[in-house]
C-alpha positions as CSV (number, residue, x, y, z in Angstrom):
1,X,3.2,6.2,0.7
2,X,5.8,5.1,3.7
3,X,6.0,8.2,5.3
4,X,5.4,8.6,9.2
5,X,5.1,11.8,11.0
6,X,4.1,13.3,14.4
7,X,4.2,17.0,14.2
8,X,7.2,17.7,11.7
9,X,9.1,14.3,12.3
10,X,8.8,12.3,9.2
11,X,10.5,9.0,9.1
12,X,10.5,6.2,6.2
13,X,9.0,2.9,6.8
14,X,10.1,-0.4,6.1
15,X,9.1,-2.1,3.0
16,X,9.7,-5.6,3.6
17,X,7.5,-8.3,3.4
18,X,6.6,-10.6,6.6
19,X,5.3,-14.0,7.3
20,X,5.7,-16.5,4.0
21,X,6.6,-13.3,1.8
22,X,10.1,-12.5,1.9
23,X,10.4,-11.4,-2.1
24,X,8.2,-11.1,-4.9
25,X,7.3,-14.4,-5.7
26,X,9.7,-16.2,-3.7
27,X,8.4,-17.7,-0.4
28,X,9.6,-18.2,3.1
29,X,8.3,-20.1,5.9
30,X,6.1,-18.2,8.4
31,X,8.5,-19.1,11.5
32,X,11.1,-17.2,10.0
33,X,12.0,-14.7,12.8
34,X,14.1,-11.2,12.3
35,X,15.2,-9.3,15.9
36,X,16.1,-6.2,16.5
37,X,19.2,-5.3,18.9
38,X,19.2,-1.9,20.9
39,X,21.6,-0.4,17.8
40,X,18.9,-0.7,15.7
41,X,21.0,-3.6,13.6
42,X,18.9,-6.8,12.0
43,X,19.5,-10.5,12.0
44,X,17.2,-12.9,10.0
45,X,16.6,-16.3,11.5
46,X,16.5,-18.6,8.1
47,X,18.8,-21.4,7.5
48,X,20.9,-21.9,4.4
49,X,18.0,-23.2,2.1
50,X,15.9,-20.5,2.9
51,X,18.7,-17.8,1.5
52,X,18.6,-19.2,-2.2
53,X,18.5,-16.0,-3.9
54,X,20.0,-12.7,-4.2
55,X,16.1,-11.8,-4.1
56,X,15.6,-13.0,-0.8
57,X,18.6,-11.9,0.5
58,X,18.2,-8.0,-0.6
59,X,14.4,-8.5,1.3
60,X,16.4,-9.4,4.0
61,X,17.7,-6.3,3.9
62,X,14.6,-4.7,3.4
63,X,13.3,-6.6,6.6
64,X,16.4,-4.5,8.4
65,X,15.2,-0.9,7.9
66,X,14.3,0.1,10.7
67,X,10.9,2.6,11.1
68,X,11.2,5.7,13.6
69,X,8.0,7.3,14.5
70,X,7.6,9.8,17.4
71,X,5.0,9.3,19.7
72,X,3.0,12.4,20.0
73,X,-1.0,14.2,19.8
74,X,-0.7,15.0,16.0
75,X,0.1,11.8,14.3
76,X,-0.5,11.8,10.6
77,X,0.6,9.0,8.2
78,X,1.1,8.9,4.4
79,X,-0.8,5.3,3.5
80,X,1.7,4.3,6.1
81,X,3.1,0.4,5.1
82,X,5.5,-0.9,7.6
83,X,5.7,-4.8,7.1
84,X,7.9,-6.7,9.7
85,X,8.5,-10.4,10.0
86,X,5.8,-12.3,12.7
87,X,5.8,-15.6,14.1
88,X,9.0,-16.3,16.5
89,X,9.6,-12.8,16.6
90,X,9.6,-10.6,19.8
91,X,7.4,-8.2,18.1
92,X,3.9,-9.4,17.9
93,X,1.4,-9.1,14.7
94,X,-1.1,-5.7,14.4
95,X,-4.2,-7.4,16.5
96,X,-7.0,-7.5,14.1
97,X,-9.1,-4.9,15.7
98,X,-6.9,-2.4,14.5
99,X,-7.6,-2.7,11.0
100,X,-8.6,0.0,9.0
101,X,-7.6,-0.6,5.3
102,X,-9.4,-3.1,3.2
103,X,-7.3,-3.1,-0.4
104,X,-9.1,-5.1,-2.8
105,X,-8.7,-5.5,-7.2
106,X,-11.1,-3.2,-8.7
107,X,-11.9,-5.8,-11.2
108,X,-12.4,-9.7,-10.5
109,X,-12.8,-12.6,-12.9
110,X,-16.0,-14.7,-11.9
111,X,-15.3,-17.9,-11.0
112,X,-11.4,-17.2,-10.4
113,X,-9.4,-16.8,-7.8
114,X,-8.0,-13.2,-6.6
115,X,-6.2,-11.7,-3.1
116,X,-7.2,-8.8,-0.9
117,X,-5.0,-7.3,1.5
118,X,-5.8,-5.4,5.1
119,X,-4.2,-2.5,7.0
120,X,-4.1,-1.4,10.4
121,X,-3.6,2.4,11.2
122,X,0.3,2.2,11.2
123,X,-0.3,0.5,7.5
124,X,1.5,-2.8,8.4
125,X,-0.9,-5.9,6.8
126,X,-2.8,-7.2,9.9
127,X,-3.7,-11.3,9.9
128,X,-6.8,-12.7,11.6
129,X,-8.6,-9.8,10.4
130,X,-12.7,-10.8,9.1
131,X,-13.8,-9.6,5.6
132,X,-17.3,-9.7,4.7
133,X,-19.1,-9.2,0.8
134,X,-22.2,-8.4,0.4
135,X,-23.2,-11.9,-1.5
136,X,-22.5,-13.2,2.0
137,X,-19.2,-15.0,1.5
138,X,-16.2,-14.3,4.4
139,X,-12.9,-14.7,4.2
140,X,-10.0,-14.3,7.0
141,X,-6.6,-13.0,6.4
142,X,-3.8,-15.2,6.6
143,X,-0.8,-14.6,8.4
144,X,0.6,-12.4,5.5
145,X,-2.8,-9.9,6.5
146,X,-3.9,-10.9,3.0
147,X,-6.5,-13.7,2.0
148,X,-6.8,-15.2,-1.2
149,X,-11.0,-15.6,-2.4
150,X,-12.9,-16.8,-5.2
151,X,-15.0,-14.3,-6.9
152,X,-18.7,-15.5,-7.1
153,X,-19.9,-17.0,-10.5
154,X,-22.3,-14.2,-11.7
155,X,-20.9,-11.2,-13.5
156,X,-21.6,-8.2,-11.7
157,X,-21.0,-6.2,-8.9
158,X,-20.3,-6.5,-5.1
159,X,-18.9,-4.9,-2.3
160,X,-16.7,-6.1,0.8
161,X,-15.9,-4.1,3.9
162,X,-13.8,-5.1,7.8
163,X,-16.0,-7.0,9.9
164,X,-17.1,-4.4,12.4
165,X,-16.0,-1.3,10.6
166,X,-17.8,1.2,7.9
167,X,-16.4,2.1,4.4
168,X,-17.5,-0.2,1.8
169,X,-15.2,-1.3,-1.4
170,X,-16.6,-1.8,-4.8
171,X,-15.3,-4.4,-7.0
172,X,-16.7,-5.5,-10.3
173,X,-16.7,-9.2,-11.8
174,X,-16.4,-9.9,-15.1
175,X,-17.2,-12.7,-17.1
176,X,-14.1,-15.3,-18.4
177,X,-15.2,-14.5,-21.6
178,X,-14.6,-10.4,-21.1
179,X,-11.0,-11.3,-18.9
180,X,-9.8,-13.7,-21.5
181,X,-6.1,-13.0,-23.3
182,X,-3.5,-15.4,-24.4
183,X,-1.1,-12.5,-23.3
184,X,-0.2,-10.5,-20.5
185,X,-1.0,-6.7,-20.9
186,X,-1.2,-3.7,-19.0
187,X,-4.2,-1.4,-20.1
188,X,-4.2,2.2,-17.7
189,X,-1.8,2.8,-14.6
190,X,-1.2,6.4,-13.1
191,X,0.9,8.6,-14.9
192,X,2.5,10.1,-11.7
193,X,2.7,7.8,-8.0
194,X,4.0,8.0,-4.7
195,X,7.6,7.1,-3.9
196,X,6.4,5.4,-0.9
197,X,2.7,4.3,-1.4
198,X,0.7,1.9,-3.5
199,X,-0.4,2.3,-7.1
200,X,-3.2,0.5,-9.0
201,X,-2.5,-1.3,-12.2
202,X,-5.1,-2.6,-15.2
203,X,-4.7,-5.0,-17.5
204,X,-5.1,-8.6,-18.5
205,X,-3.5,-12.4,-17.1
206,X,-1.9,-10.9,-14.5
207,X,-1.7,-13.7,-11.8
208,X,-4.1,-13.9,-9.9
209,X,-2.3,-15.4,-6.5
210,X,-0.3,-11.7,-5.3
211,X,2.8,-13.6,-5.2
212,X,3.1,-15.3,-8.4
213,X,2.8,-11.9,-10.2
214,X,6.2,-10.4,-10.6
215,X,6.6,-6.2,-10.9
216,X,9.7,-4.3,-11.3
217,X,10.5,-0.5,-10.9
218,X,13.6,0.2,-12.4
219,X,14.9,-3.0,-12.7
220,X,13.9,-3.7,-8.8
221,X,11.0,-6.2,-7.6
222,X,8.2,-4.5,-6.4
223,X,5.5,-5.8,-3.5
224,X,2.1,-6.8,-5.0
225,X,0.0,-6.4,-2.0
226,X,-3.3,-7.0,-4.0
227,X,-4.0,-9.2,-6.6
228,X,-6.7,-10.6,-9.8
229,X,-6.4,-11.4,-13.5
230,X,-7.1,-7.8,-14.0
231,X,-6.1,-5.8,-11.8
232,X,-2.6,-5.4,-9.7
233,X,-2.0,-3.2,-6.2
234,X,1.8,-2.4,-6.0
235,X,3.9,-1.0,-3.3
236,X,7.3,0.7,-5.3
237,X,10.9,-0.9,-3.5
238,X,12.5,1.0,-0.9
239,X,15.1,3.4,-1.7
240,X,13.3,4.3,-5.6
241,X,14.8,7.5,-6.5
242,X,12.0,10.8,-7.4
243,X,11.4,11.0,-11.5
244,X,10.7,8.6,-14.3
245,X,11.0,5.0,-13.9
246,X,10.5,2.0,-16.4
247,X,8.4,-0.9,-15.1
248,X,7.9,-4.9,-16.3
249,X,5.2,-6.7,-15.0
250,X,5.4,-10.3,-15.6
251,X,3.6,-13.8,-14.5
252,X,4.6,-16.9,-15.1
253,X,6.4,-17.1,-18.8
254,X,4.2,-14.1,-19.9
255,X,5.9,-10.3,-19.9
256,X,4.6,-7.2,-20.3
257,X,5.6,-4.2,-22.7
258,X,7.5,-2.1,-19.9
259,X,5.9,1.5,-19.5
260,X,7.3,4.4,-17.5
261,X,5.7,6.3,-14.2
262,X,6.8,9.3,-12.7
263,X,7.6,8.7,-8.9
264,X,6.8,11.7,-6.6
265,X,8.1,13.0,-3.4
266,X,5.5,13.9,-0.7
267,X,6.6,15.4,2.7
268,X,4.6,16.5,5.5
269,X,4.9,19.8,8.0
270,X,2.5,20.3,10.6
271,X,2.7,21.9,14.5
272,X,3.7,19.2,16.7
273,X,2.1,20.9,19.5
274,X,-1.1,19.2,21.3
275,X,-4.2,19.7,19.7
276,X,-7.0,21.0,21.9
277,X,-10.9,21.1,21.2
278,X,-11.6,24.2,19.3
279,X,-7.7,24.0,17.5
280,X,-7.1,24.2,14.6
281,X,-4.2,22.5,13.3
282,X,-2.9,22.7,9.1
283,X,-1.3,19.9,7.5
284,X,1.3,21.0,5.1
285,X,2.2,18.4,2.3
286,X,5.0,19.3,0.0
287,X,5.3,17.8,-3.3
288,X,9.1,17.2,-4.9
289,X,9.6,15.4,-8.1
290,X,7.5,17.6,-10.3
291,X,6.0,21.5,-11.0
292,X,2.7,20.0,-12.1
293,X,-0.1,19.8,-9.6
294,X,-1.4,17.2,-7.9
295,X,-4.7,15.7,-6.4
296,X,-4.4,14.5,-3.0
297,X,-7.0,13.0,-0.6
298,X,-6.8,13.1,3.2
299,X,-8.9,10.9,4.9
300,X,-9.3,11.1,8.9
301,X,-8.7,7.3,10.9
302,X,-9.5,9.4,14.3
303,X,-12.8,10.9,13.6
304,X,-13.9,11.3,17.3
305,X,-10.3,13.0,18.2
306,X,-10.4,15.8,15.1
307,X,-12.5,16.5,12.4
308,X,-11.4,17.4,8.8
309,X,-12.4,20.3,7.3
310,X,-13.5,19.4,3.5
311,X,-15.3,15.9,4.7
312,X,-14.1,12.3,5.3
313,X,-12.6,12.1,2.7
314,X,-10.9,15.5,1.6
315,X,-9.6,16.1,-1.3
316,X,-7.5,19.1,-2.8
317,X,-5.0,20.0,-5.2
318,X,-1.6,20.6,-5.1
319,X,-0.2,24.2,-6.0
320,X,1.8,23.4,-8.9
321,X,5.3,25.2,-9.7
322,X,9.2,25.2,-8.1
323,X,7.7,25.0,-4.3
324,X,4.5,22.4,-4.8
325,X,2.5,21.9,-1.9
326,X,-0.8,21.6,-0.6
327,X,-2.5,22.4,3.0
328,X,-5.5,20.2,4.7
329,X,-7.3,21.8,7.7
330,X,-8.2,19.6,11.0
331,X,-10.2,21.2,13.5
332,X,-9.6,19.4,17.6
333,X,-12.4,17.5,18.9
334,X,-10.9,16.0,22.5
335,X,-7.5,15.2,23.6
336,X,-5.6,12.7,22.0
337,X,-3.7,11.2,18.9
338,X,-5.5,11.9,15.5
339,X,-4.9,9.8,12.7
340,X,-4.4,11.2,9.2
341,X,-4.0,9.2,6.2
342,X,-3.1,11.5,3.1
343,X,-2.4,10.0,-0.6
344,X,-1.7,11.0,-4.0
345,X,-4.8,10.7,-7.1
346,X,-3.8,9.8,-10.0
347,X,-6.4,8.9,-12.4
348,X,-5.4,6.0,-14.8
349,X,-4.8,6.2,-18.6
350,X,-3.3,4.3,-21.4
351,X,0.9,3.5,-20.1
352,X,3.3,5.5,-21.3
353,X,5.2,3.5,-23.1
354,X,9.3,3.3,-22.4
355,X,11.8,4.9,-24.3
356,X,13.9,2.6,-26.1
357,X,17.7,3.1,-25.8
């Protein structure tokens, strides 16, 4: 989700693309450069070739929206994804020791290629960042913060994690044989998402390069931030409007059946006031879109500034009805800026297929 907040202040990130990415599946040199005047206004840097599309030029756009976020002691972000343009830019890349996030396909193909993608606290994809699996292979991310890697030839299962950080992910690989489809299908994806944070899609002969694979909410082009013949890790356009949504996912000449989501609002209200050991501090997250209740998981990126009552991770459920909400408790540790990353669960199941006008 793409919200930032410190205390009550919530503000919505950008959800443009940076470096070679400028638009699903279209590409744009990494020395293209965007700057930022004191108004807050954008200009892209890209000559005439570069703009060839309507598709670039509406990411263009998307490069332009500017992020607010207060500085303060209580920082808390909702799977925070701000994604500016590096290279000849006055605003220089996340430095790799900030990474936090490590987004990988929960299924690979063995043998085959797939892409993994890394976030920093702020959520923006970090480059030169390590990533080490426990067969021993390393790969580094690119200046997109994502990497593309071949999955190891025996089926099975393996893990990868940030060089220098804890917090393990699980992926499986399956054999050719099990992958194989002459067409493109989605299999399970989350009934109910975030307006403003990734989602997780199943299926089969999805691209397995991020960029090739081509996703659309509501007729708009999505960001595929992760990526394998099985498995997709999308980031919903800017602007998407709360409720039902239809969405396409297609790579190369193959097209999926399109399917409907529901697309949630969450909104955070906490005390903006400093947090002090001892304090206790509740995180109020309010749910628009939908009466039913949700599961949502916390998980604290500060540990030795706040713990968070319920674990690391903590999960709870969302109190259903006209005014939806849910509360998560942190408790002060020292001084300074906590971290709170807090996302919606949604397990998958069968797509709800789209209703046909």
């Amino acid at each position: 989700m793409a919200f930032a907040g410190c205390g009550s202040y919530f503000g919505k990130m950008s959800v443009a693309k940076y470096g070679r990415v400028a638009s699903v599946g279209v590409r744009i040199p990494v020395r293209a450069s965007f700057r930022y005047n004191r108004e807050g206004s954008c200009r892209g840097a890209l000559s005439r070739k570069q703009i060839h599309s309507v598709r670039v030029r509406r990411a263009i756009r998307r490069v332009c929206a500017v992020a607010f976020v207060l500085a303060g002691v209580t920082c808390c972000s909702f799977g925070l994804f701000s994604l500016p343009a590096y290279g000849q830019t006055r605003e220089s890349a996340p430095p790799a020791t900030g990474a936090r996030i490590l987004l990988l396909p929960r299924k690979i193909v063995s043998g085959e290629h797939a892409t993994l993608a890394v976030l920093d606290v702020n959520g923006r994809l970090t480059p030169g960042v390590r990533v080490n699996f426990s067969n021993g292979d390393r790969v580094t991310t690119d200046t997109t913060g994502r990497a593309l890697f071949v999955a190891p030839l025996d089926a099975g299962r393996i893990s990868a994690v940030i060089d220098g950080h804890p917090g393990r992910v699980f992926l499986t690989i399956l054999s050719p044989t099990e992958a194989s489809s002459d067409m493109l299908q989605v299999t399970a994806a989350p009934r109910v998402a975030s307006l403003t944070d990734r989602f997780e899609l199943s299926g089969r002969a999805f691209c397995a390069d991020a960029d090739a694979n081509n996703v659309t909410i509501g007729g708009v082009p999505a960001l595929v931030l992760a990526s394998s013949p099985m498995s997709l890790i999308v980031l919903p356009p800017n602007d998407l409007a709360a409720g039902n949504a239809d969405i396409v996912v297609s790579c190369q000449k193959r097209v999926s059946e399109p399917f409907t989501i529901r697309f949630v609002e969450l909104s955070l209200e906490a005390n903006s006031s400093p947090l002090s050991p001892g304090d206790r501090r509740t995180l109020t997250v309010h749910v628009r879109g939908t009466p039913r209740k949700i599961a949502l998981e916390a998980r604290n990126l500060a540990p030795d500034i706040a713990d968070l009552a319920g674990g690391n991770p903590a999960r709870v459920s969302s109190s259903g009805g006209e005014n939806n909400s849910a509360e998560f408790q942190l408790v002060g540790k020292q001084r300074g800026n906590f971290v709170v990353s807090i996302r919606l669960l949604a397990p998958p199941a069968p797509p709800q297929p789209a209703e046909r006008p």
